[in-house]
N, CA, C and O atoms as CSV, one atom per row, in Angstrom:
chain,resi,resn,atom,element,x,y,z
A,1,UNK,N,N,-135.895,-102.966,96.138
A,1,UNK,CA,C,-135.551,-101.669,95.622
A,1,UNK,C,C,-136.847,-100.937,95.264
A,1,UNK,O,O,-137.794,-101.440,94.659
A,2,UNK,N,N,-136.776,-99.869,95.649
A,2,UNK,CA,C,-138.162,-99.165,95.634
A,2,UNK,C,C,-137.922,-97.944,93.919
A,2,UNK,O,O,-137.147,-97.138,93.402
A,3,UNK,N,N,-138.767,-98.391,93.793
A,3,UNK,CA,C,-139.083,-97.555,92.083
A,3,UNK,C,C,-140.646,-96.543,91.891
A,3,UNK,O,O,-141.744,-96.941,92.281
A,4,UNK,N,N,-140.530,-95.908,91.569
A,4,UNK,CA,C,-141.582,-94.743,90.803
A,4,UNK,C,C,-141.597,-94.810,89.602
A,4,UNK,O,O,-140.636,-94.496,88.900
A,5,UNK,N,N,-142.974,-95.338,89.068
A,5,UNK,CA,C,-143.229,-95.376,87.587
A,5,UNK,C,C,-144.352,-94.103,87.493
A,5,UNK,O,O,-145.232,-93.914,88.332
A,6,UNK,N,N,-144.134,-93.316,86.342
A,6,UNK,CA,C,-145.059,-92.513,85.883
A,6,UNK,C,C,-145.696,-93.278,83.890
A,6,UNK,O,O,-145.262,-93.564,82.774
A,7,UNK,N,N,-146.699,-93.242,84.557
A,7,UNK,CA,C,-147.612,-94.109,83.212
A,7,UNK,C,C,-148.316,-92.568,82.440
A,7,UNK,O,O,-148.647,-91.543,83.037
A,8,UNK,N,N,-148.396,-92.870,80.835
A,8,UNK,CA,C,-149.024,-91.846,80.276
A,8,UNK,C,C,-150.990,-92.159,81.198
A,8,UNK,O,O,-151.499,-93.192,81.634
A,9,UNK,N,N,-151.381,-91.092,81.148
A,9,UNK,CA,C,-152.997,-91.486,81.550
A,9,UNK,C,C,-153.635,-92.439,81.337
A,9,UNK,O,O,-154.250,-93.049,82.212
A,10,UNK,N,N,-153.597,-92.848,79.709
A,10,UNK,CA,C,-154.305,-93.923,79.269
A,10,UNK,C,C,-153.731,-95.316,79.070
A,10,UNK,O,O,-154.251,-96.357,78.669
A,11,UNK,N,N,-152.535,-95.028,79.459
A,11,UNK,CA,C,-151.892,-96.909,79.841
A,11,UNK,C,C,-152.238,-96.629,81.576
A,11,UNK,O,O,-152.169,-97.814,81.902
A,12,UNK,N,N,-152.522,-95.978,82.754
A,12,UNK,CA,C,-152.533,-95.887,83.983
A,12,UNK,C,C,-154.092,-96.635,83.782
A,12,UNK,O,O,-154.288,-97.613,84.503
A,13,UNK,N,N,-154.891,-96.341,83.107
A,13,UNK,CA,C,-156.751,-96.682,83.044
A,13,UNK,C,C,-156.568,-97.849,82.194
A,13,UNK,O,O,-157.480,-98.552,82.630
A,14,UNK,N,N,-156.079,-98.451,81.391
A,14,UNK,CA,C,-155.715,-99.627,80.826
A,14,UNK,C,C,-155.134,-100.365,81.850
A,14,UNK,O,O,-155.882,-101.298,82.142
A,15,UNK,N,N,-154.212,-100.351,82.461
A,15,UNK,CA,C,-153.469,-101.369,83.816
A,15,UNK,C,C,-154.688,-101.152,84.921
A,15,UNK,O,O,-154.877,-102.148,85.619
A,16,UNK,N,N,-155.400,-100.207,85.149
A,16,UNK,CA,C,-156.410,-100.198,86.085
A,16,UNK,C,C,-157.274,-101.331,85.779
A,16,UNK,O,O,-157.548,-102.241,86.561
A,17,UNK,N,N,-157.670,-101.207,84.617
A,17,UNK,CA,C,-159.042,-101.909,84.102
A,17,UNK,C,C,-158.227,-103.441,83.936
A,17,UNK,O,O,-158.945,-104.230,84.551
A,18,UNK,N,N,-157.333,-104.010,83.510
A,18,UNK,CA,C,-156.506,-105.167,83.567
A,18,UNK,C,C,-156.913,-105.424,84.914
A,18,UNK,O,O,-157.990,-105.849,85.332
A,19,UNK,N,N,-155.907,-105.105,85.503
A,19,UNK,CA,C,-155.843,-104.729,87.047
A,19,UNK,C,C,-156.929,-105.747,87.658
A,19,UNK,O,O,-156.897,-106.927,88.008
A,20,UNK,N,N,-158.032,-104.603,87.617
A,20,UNK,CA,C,-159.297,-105.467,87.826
A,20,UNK,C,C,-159.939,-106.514,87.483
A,20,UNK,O,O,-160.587,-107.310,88.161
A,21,UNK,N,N,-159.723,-106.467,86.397
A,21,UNK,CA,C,-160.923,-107.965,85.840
A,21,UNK,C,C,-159.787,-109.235,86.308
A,21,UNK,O,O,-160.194,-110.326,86.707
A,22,UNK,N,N,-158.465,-108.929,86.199
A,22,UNK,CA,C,-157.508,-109.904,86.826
A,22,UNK,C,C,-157.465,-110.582,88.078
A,22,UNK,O,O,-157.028,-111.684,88.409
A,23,UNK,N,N,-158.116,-109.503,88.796
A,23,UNK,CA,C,-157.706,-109.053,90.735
A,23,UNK,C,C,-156.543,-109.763,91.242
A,23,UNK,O,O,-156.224,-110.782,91.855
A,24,UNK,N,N,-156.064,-108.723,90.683
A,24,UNK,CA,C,-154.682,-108.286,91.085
A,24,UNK,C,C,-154.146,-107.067,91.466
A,24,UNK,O,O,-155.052,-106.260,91.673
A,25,UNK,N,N,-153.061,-106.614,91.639
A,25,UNK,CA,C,-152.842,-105.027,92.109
A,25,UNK,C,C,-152.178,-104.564,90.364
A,25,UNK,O,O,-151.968,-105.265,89.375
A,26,UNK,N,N,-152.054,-103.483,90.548
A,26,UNK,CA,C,-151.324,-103.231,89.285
A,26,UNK,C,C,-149.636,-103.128,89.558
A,26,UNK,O,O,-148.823,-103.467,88.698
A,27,UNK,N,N,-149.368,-102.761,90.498
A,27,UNK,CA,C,-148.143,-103.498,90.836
A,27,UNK,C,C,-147.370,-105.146,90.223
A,27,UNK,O,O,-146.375,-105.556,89.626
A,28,UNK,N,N,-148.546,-105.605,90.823
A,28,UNK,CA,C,-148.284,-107.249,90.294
A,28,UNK,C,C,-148.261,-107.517,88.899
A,28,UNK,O,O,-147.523,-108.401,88.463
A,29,UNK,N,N,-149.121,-106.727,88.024
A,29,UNK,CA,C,-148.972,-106.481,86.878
A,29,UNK,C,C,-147.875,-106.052,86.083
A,29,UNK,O,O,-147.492,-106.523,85.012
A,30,UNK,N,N,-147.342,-104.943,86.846
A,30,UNK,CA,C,-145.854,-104.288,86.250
A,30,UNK,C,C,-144.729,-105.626,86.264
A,30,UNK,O,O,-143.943,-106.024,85.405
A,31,UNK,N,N,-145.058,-106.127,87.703
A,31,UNK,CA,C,-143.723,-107.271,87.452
A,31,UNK,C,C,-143.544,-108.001,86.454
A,31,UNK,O,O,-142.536,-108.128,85.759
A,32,UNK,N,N,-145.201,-108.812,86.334
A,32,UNK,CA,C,-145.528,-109.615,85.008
A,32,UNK,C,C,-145.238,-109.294,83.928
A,32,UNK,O,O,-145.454,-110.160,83.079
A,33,UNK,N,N,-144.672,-108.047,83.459
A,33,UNK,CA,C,-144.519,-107.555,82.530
A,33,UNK,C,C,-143.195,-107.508,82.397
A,33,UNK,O,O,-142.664,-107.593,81.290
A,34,UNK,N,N,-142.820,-107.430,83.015
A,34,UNK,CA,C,-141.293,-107.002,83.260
A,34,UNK,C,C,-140.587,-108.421,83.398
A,34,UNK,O,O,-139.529,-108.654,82.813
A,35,UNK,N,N,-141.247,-109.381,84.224
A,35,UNK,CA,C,-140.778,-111.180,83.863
A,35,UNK,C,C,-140.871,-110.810,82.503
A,35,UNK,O,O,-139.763,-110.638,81.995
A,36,UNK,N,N,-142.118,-110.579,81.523
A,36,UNK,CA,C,-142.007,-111.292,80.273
A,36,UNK,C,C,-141.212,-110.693,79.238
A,36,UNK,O,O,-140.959,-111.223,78.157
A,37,UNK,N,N,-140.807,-109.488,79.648
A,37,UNK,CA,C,-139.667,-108.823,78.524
A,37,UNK,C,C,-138.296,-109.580,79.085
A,37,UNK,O,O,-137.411,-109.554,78.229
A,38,UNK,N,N,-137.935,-110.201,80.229
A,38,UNK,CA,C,-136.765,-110.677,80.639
A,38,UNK,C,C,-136.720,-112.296,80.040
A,38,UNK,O,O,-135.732,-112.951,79.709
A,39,UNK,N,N,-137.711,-112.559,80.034
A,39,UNK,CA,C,-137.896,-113.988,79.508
A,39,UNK,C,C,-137.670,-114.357,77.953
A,39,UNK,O,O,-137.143,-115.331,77.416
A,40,UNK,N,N,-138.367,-113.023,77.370
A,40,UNK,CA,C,-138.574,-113.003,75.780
A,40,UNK,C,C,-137.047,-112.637,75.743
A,40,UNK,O,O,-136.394,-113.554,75.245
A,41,UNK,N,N,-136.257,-111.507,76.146
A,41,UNK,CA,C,-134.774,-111.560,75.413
A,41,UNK,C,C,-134.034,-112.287,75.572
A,41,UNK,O,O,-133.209,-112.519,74.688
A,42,UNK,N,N,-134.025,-112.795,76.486
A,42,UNK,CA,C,-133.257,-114.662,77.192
A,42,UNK,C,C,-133.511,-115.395,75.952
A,42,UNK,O,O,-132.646,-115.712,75.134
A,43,UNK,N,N,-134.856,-115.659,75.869
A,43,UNK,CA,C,-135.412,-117.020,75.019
A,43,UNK,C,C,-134.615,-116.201,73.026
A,43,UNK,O,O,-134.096,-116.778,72.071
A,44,UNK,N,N,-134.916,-114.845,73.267
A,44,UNK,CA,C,-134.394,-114.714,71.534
A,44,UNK,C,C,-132.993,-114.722,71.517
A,44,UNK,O,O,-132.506,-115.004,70.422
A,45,UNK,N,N,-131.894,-114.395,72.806
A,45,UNK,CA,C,-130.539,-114.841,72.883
A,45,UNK,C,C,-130.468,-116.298,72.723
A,45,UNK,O,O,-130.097,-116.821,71.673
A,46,UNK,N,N,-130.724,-116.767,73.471
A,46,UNK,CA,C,-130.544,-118.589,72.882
A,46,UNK,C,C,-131.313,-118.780,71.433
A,46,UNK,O,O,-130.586,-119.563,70.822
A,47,UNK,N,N,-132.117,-118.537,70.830
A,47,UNK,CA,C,-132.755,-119.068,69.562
A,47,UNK,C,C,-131.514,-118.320,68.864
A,47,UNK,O,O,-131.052,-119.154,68.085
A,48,UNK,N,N,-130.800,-117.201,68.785
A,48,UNK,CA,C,-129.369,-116.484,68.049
A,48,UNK,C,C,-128.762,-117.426,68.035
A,48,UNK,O,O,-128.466,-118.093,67.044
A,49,UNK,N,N,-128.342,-117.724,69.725
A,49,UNK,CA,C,-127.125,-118.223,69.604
A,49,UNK,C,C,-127.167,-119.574,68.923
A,49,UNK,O,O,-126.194,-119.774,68.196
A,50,UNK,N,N,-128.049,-120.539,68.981
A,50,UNK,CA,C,-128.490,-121.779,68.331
A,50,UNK,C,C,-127.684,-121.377,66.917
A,50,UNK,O,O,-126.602,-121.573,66.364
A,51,UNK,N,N,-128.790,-120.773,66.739
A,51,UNK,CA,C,-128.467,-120.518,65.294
A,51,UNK,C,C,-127.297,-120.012,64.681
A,51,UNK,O,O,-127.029,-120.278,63.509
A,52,UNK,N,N,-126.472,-119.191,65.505
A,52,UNK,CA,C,-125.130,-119.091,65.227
A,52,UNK,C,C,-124.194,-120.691,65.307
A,52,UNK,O,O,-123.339,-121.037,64.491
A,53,UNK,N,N,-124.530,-121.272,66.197
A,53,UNK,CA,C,-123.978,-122.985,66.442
A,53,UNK,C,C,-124.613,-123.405,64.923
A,53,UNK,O,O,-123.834,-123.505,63.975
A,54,UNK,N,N,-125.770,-123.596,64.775
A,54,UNK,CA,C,-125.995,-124.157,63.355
A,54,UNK,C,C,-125.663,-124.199,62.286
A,54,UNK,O,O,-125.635,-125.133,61.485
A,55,UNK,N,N,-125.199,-122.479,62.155
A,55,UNK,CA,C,-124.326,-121.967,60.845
A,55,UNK,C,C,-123.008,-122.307,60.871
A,55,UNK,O,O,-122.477,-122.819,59.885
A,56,UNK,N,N,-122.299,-122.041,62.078
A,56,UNK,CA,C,-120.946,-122.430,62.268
A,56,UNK,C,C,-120.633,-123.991,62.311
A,56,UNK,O,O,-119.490,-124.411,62.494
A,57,UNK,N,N,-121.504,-124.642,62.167
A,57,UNK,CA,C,-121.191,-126.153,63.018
A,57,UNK,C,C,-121.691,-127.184,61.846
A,57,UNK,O,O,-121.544,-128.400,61.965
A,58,UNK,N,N,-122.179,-126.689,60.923
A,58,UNK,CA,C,-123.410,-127.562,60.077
A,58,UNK,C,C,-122.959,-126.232,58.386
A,58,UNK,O,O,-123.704,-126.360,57.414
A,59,UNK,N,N,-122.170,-125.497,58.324
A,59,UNK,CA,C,-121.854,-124.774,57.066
A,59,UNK,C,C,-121.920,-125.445,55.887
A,59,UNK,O,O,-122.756,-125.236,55.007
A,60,UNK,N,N,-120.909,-126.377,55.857
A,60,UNK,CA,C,-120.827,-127.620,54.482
A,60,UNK,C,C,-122.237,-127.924,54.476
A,60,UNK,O,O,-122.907,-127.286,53.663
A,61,UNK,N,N,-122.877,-128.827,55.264
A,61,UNK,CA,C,-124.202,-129.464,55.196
A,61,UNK,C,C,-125.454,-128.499,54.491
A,61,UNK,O,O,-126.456,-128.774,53.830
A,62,UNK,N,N,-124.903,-127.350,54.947
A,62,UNK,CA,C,-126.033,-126.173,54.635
A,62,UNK,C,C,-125.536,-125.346,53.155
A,62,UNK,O,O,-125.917,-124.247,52.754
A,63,UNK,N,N,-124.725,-126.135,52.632
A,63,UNK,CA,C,-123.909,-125.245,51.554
A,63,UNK,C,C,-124.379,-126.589,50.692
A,63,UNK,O,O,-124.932,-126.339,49.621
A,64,UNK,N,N,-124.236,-127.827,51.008
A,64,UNK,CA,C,-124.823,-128.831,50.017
A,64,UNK,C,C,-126.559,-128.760,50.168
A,64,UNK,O,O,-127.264,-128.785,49.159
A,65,UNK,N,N,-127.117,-128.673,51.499
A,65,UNK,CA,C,-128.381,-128.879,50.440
A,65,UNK,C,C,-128.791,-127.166,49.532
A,65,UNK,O,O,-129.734,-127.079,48.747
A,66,UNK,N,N,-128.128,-126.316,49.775
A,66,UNK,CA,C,-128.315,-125.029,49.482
A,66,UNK,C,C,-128.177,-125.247,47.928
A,66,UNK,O,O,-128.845,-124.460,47.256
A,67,UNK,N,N,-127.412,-126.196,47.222
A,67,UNK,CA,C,-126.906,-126.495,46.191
A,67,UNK,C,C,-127.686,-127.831,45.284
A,67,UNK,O,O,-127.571,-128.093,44.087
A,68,UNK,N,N,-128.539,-128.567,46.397
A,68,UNK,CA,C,-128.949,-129.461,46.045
A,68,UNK,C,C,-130.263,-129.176,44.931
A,68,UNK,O,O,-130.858,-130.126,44.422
């Protein structure tokens, strides 16, 4: 799927200068970026949901040492 990004000026010379010292395209860069926001809300949905299992599953346990 073909996309058009418009960057403010000074994130376009920031991904340039990345870009480079990386050698890479800045293309390749956008993806990388875009993996790591897909990765990070994945990984903070499961650390929720854990933790919703923990509260729901472990309540008493967490209500006695809360008390202890």
């Amino acid at each position: 799927m073909a996309m058009t990004i418009r960057l403010p000026e000074e994130l376009d010379r920031a991904l340039d200068a990345i870009a480079e010292a990386e050698h890479v395209s800045k293309h390749a860069l956008v993806l990388q970026g875009v993996e790591l926001i897909v990765a990070r809300r994945a990984r903070r949905a499961e650390v929720d949901d854990a933790i919703d299992f923990v509260l729901s599953h472990d309540a008493e346990l967490l209500q006695r040492l809360e008390d202890a």
